[in-house]
C-alpha positions as CSV (number, residue, x, y, z in Angstrom):
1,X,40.1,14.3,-46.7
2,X,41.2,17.5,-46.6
3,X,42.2,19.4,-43.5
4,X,38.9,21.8,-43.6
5,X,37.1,18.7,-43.8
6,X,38.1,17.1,-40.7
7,X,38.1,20.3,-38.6
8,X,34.6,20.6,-39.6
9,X,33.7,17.1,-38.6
10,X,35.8,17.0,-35.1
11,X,33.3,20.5,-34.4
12,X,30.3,18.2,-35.4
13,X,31.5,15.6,-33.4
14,X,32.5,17.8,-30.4
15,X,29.4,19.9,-30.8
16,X,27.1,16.4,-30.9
17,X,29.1,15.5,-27.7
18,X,28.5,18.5,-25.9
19,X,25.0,18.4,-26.3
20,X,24.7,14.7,-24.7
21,X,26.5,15.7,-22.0
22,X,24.5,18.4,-21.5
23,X,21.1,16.0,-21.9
24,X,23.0,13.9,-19.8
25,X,22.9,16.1,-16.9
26,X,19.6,16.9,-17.1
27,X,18.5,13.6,-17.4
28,X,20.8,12.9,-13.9
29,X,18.7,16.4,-12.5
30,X,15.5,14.5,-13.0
31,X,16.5,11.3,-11.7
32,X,17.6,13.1,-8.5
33,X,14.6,15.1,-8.3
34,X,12.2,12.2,-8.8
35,X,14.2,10.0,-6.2
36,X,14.0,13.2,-3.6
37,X,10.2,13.2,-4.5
38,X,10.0,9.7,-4.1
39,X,11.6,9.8,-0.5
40,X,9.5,12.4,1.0
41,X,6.1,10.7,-0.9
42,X,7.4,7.2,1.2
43,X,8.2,8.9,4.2
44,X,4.8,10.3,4.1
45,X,3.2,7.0,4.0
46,X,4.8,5.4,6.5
47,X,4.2,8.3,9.0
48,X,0.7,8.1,7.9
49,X,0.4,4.5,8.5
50,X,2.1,4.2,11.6
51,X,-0.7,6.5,12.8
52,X,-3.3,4.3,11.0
53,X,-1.8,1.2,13.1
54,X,-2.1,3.4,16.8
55,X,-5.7,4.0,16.0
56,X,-6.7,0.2,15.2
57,X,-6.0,-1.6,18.7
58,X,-8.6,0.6,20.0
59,X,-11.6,0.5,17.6
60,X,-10.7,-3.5,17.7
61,X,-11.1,-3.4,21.5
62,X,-14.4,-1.7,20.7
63,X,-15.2,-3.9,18.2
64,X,-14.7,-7.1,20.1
65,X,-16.5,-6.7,22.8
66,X,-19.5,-6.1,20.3
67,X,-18.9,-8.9,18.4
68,X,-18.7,-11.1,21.5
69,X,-22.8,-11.4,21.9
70,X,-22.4,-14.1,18.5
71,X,-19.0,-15.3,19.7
72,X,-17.1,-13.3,16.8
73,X,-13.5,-12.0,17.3
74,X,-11.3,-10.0,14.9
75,X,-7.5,-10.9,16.1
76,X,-3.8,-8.9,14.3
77,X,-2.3,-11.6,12.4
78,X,1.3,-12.6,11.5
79,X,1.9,-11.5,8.0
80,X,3.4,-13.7,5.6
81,X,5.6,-12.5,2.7
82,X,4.9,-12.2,-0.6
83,X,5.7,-11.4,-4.1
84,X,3.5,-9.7,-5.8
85,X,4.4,-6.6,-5.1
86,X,5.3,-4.1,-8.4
87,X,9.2,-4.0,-8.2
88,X,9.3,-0.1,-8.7
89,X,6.6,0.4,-5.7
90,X,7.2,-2.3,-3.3
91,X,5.5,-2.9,-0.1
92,X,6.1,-0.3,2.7
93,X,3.9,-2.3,5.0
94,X,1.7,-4.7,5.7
95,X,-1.0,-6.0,8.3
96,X,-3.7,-8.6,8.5
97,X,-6.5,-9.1,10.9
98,X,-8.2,-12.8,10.8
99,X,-11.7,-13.7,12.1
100,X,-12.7,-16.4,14.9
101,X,-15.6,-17.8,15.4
102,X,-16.5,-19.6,18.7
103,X,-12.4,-19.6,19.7
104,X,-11.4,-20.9,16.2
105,X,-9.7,-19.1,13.3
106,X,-11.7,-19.0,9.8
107,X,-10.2,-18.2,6.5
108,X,-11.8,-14.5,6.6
109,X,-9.0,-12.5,7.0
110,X,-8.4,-8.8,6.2
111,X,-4.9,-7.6,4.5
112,X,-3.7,-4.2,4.0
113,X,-0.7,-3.6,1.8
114,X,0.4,-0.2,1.9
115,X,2.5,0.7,-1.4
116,X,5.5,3.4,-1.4
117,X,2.7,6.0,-3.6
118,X,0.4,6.4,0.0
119,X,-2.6,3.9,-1.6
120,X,-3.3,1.0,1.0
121,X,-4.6,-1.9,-0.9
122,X,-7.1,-3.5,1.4
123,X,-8.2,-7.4,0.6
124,X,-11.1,-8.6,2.1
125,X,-11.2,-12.6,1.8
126,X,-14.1,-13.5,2.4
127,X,-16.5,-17.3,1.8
128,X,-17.4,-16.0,-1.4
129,X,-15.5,-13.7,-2.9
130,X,-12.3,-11.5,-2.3
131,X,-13.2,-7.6,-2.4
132,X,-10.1,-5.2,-2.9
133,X,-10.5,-1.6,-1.4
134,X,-8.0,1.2,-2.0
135,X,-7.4,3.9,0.4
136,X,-5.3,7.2,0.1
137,X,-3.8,6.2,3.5
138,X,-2.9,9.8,4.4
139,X,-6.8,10.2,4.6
140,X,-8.0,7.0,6.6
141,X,-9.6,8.7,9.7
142,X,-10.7,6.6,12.8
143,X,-14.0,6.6,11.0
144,X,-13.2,5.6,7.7
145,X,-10.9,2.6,9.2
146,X,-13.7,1.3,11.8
147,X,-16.4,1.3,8.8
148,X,-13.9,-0.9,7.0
149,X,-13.6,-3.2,9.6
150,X,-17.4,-3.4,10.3
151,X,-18.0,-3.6,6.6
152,X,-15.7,-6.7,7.2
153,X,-17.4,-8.4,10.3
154,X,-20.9,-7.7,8.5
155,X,-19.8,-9.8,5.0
156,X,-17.7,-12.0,6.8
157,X,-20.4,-13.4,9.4
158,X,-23.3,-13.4,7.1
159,X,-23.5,-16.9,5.6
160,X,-22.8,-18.0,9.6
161,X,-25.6,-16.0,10.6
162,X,-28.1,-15.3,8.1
163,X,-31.3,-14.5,9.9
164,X,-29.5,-11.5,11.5
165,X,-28.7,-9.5,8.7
C-alpha cells in the first residue's frame, strides 16, 4: 500500500468516526430529552393521583352510609405487590377497595394501578367476571370516580340481591 492509499483510508476512517460520534450525541440528546419528558409525564401522575386519593374517603363516606340499608360496605384495602407490571412503565401506585357484606369481606374487590404514562388501570373482580377500565387519571373528576365506584357496588351486589336491580 502506497502512502496516498492509506492517507485516503485513515480520512475514511476518521471521517466514518466522526460521524458516529456525532449520531452518538444525538442519540444521548434524545435519551435525555425523553427521560426529562418522562419525569415531568410521572410527576404529573402522581400529583394527579394523590388528588384522586383526597377525593375518595369522602364519596366512600357518602357511599357507605347508602349502602348500609342492604348491609353493604366498601372498605380501602392493603395492597399486595405484584409483577405484572411492564418493566419500562412500572407501577406508580396502587389502591384497592374490597366489599363486605353483613360485616364480612367478599372476593369483590376494586384495584387501581396507576402506570408512569397517567392511564389508571381499574379491575373490577367481580362473581362473574373481571371488567378492566382505563382512566386518563389527570381527568378523573369527583364524578367520574363516584360513578366507578357505584358501577362497582351495582355489579358487585347483584347476584346477592337480585330482585332489586
Amino acid at each position: 500500500m502506497s502512502r496516498d492509499d492509506n492517507e485516503r483510508r485513515l480520512e475514511r476512517v476518521l471521517y466514518r468516526e466522526a460521524f458516529e460520534r456525532r449520531d452518538a450525541g444525538a442519540e444521548a440528546d434524545r435519551r435525555s430529552r425523553d427521560a426529562d419528558a418522562r419525569a415531568m409525564r410521572k410527576r404529573a401522575a402522581l400529583k394527579s393521583w394523590l388528588k384522586v386519593r383526597d377525593v375518595i374517603p369522602p364519596l366512600l363516606k357518602g357511599l357507605n352510609e347508602r349502602l348500609s340499608v342492604i348491609g353493604a360496605e366498601i372498605k380501602v384495602s392493603v395492597t399486595p405487590p405484584h409483577d405484572y407490571s411492564h418493566r419500562d412503565y412500572p407501577s406508580l401506585g396502587r389502591g384497592r377497595l374490597d366489599l363486605f357484606v353483613d360485616g364480612r369481606k367478599t372476593t369483590r374487590t376494586l384495584e387501581v394501578d396507576l402506570a408512569e404514562t397517567g392511564i389508571a388501570h381499574v379491575y373490577m373482580y367481580l362473581p362473574k367476571e373481571t371488567r378492566r377500565l382505563d382512566i386518563d387519571i389527570g381527568e378523573a373528576s369527583s364524578d367520574r370516580i363516584e360513578s366507578v365506584l357505584i358501577d362497582f357496588v351495582d355489579l358487585a351486589t347483584r347476584d346477592d340481591f337480585p330482585g332489586e336491580a
